[in-house]
N, C-alpha and C positions, 0 to 999 in steps of 0.2 A: 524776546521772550515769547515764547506762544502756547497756547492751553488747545489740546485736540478736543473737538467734539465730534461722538461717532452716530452717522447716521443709520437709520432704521432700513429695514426693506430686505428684498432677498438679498442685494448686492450690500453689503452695511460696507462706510469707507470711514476713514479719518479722516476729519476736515480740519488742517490748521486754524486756529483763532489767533492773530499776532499781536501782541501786546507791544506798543512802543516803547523802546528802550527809554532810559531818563538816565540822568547822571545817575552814578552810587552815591546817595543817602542817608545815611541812619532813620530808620525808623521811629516816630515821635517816642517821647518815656512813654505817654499814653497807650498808644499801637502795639510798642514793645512790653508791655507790662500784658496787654491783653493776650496777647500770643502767646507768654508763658503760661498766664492762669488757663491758655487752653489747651495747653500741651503740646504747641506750634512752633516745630522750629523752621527757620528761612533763613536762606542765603542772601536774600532778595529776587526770589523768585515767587510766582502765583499761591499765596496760600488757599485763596479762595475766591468761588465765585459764584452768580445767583443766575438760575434760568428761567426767565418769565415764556409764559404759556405761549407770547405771540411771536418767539422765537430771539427773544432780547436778551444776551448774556453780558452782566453786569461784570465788569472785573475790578475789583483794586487792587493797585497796587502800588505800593511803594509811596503810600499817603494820596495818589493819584485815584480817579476815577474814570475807569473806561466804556465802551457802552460798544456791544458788536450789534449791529444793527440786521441781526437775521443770518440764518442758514436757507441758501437755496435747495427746494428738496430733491435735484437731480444733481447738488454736487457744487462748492464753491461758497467763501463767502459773499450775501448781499447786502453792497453799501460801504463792507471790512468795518475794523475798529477803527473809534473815533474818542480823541480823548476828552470826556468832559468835567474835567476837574484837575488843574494839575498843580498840586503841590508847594505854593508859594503863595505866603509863608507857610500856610502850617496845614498839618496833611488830616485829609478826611477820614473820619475815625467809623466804621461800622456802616459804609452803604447802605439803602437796602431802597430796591423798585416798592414804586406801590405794586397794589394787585391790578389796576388796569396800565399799569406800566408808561403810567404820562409823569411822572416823580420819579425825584432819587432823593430820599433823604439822608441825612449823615453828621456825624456832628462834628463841630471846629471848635476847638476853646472852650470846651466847655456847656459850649450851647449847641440847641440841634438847628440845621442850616438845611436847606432844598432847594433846589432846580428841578425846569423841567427836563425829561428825559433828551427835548429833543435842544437844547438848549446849546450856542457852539462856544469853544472854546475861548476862556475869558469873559463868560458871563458872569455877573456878582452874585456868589449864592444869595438867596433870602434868607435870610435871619426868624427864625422863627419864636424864639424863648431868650430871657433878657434875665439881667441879674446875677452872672455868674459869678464866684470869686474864687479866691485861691479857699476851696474845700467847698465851695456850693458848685452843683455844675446839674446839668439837664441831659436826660439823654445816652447816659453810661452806667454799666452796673456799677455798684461799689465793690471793694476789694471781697469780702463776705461775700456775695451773689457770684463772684466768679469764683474764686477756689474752691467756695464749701458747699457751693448750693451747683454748678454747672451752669448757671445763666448768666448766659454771657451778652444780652442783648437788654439797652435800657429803653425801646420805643418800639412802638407795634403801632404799622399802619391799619387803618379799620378797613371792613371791607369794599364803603364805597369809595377809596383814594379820596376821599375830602376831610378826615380828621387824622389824629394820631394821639394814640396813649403815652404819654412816658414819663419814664422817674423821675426824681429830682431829688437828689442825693447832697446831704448836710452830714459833714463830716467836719464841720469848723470848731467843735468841741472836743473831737479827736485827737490830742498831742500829737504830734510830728515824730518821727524814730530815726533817727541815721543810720544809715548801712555804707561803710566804709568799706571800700576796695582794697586792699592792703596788698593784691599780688597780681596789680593791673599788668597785664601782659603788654600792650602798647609801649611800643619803642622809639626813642629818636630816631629816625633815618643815618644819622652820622655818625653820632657815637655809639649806638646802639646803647644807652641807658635807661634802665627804667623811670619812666613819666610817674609824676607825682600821684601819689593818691587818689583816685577819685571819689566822691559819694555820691549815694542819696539820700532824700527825705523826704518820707512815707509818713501818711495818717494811720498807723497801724493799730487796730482795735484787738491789746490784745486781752487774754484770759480774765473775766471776770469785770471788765470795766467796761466802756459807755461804746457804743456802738452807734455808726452811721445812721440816721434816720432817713427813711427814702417813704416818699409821697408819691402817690400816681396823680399824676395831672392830664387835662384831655383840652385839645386843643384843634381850631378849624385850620383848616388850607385849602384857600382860593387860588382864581387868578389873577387878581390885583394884587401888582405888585410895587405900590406906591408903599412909602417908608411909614408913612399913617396906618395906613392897612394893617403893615405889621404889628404895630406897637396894637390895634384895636384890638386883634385876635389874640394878645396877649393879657392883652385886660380882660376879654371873657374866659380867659382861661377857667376850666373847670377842676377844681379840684377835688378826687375821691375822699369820700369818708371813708375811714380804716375801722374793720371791726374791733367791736373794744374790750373783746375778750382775749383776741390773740393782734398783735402788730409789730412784735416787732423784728421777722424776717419776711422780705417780701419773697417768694420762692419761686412763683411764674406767674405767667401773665399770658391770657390770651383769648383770643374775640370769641364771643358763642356764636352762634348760629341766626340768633334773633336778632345780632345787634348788638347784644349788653357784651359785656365785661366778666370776665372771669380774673379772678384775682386769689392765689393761695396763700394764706396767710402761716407761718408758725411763730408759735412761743421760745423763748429765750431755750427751755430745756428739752424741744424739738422732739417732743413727745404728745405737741395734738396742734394737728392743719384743719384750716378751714378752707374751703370752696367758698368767696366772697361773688357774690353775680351784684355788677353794679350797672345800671340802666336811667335812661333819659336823656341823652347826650344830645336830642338835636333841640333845634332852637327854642328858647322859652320855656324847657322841660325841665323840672327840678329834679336832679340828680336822688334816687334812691337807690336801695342795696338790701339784700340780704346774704342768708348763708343756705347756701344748697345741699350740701351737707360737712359734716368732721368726721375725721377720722382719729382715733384716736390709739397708743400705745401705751405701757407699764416701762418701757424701755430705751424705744428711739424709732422715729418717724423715716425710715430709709426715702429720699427725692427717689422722682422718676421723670422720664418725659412722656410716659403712657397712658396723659388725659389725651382722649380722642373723639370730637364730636362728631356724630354720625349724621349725614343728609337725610334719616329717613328718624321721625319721630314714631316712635313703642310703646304702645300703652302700655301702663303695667298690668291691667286689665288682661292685656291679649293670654298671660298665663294664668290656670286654676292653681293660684297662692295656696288653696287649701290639702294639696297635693302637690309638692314641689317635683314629685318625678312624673307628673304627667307633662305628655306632649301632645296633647289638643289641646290647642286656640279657643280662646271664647271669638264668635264669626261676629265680627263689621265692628269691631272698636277702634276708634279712630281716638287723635292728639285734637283739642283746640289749637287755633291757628296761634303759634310763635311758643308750641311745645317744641321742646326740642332731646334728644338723648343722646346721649354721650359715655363712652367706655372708661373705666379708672381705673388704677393698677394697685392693690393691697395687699400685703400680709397677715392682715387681720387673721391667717391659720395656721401660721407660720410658715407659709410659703406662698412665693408671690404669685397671685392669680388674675387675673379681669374679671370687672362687674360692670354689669349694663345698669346703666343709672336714667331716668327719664324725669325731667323737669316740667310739670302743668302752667302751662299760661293759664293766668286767672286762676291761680288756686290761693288765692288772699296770702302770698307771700308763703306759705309752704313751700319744706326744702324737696330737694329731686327726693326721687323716688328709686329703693332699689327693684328693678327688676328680676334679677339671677344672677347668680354669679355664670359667667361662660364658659372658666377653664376652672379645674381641679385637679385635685394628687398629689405627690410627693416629689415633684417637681418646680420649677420656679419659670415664670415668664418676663424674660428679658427684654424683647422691643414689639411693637407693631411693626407689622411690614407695612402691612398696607389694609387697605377697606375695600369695597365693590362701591359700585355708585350710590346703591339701594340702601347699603348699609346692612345687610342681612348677612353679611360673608366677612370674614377678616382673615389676616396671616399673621402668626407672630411666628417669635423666635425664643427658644429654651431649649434648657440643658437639660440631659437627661442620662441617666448611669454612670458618666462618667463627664469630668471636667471638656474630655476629646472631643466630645460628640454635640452639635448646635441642632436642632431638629428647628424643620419650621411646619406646623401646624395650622390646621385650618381652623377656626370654630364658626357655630353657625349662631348669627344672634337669635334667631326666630326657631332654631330647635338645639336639643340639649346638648348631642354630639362636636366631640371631637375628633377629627381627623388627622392622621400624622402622614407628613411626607418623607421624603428623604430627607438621611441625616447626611448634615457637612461633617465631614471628622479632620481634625487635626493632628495629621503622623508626630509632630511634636512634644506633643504633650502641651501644648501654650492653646 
């Protein structure tokens, strides 16, 4: 199996990545169950894989863990792939590098487990989180967060690769649901008859009854790797408060700027999210939280993945609120240090647009602050492409006149215009 990676430059090439083959396996039920809810089909081939900044491309596969140790930048791999994790007993569920790329974490049974990146085949993962049972497990979304919500990840490294956030999903109240196989295609080799039945049996929450409870918990990762050590870091485990106005879908999850916690919480009738910001995480610091802001609908709260925190904090100040179409700046207003601002995607006008939101360090728990909305019209915006470093420039993508046509546009956070570029059209109609 090999996965090309194309290099940049005048001359761009494809560079094989080789994945070692491994016997054919089935897929864990876990693995296979996540692939569906992500609309992933495989033959046994790469569904997927992670590119760290320092040139490390993570691959799983086939419940294995691979690690390609660099692209030479005139051409070849450096070091080639090397397997570090393979499959016996039970296959690694959901890799992922830290962000300084000395980690892989992943979960096994239920629990989440880690090695180091550089770690050689047959190393004993570390055990990180303890407790698991048939319907408690750490580490994986619940069936809800993958189908209905698109999240499909239950732990997020922080950004100094020394902690990690993740769920912890109670679903042992859940009734169990059988799904029988009644027209299992698997044949005897001899007689060619059909094989018995198969099933399974699902925690399935459905219409109207009790639903998985999922906790976030935050948790340290050293390098002591004594079996003490483990069990210690599980006993300071941190556990998030959940706002107690809305909890009970957890919808995303993920790190701000300063450190803290971002956490989106909705209500059972998916008609008001909150922005949870939960902070204190390092040592001896008492966990507190607020709400940065809600949103709220008469209708139904459409998900998106269009929160986006920007590296350059905006006063709200910087625009005269008292005149929303002017575009001079009030001159030299600056963020206190560990403000930070961040992009959100709404309907609030019945059509989806971005809003520049900016949160004040030290504003005695006050929520973010809206700054402007950045896109407008009779139009809807579908993804971020991308940011600038500064944060003053973005790209997205939306439809515009017709289903055919993807525009990607520019907007400017620091002035009011919008800029359109070329559209993508689809001769299809799709």
């Amino acid at each position: 199996m090999d996965l090309s990676a194309p290099t940049v430059g005048p001359r761009p090439r494809i560079l094989p990545v080789l994945v070692p083959a491994e016997s054919i396996r089935p897929p864990s039920p876990s693995e296979r169950l996540r692939h569906e809810r992500q609309r992933v089909h495989s033959s046994g081939g790469v569904t997927s894989f992670g590119f760290h900044p320092s040139n490390k491309i993570l691959v799983p596969h086939r419940g294995g863990i691979h690690l390609q140790e660099g692209l030479h930048p005139h051409g070849g791999a450096r070091g080639g792939v090397r397997s570090l994790y393979a499959p016996s007993p039970h296959d690694a569920i959901d890799p992922q590098l830290s962000p300084d790329g000395r980690w892989v974490a992943f979960v096994l049974e239920r629990e989440l487990h880690c090695l180091p990146s550089d770690a050689p085949l047959g190393t004993v993962p570390r055990r990180l989180t303890f407790d698991g049972e048939d319907g408690l497990g750490h580490g994986l979304a619940d069936f809800i967060a993958q189908e209905e919500m698109e999240r499909h990840r239950g732990f997020w490294w922080n950004g100094t690769s020394d902690g990690l956030a993740f769920v912890r999903v109670d679903e042992r109240h859940v009734p169990k649901h059988r799904i029988v196989h009644h027209q299992d295609d698997s044949r005897e080799a001899t007689n060619n008859i059909l094989s018995e039945p198969s099933y399974e049996d699902h925690r399935y929450p459905f219409a109207g009854k009790d639903n998985p409870i999922s906790t976030l918990g935050f948790l340290r990762v050293d390098n002591d790797w004594t079996k003490n050590r483990e069990k210690y870091h599980w006993q300071k485990v941190k556990w998030l408060p959940k706002p107690e106005q809305v909890n009970e879908y957890l919808a995303r999850v993920s790190w701000l700027p300063d450190g803290s916690l971002g956490a989106q919480w909705q209500d059972r009738t998916q008609k008001l999210l909150l922005l949870q910001r939960v902070h204190g995480f390092n040592q001896g610091e008492t966990l507190t939280h607020q709400i940065l802001f809600q949103e709220r609908s008469d209708v139904w709260i459409n998900l998106h993945h269009m929160m986006r925190p920007l590296p350059l904090a905006i006063s709200p100040q910087y625009y005269n609120h008292d005149n929303h179409n002017s575009t001079e700046p009030y001159p030299n207003f600056t963020c206190p240090r560990g403000s930070f601002s961040f992009l959100f995607a709404s309907e609030r006008t019945g059509f989806c647009h971005l809003y520049l939101y900016t949160y004040i360090s030290n504003a005695r728990g006050e929520p973010a602050k809206l700054v402007r909305a950045l896109t407008a019209g009779d139009w809807v915006v579908e993804s971020i492409v991308g940011v600038d470093r500064e944060g003053s420039r973005l790209r997205h993508g939306n439809l515009r006149l017709s289903p055919r046509e993807t525009f990607v546009r520019r907007a400017l956070a620091k002035q009011p215009q919008t800029r359109c570029h070329s559209p993508r059209t689809n001769p299809n109609n799709q």
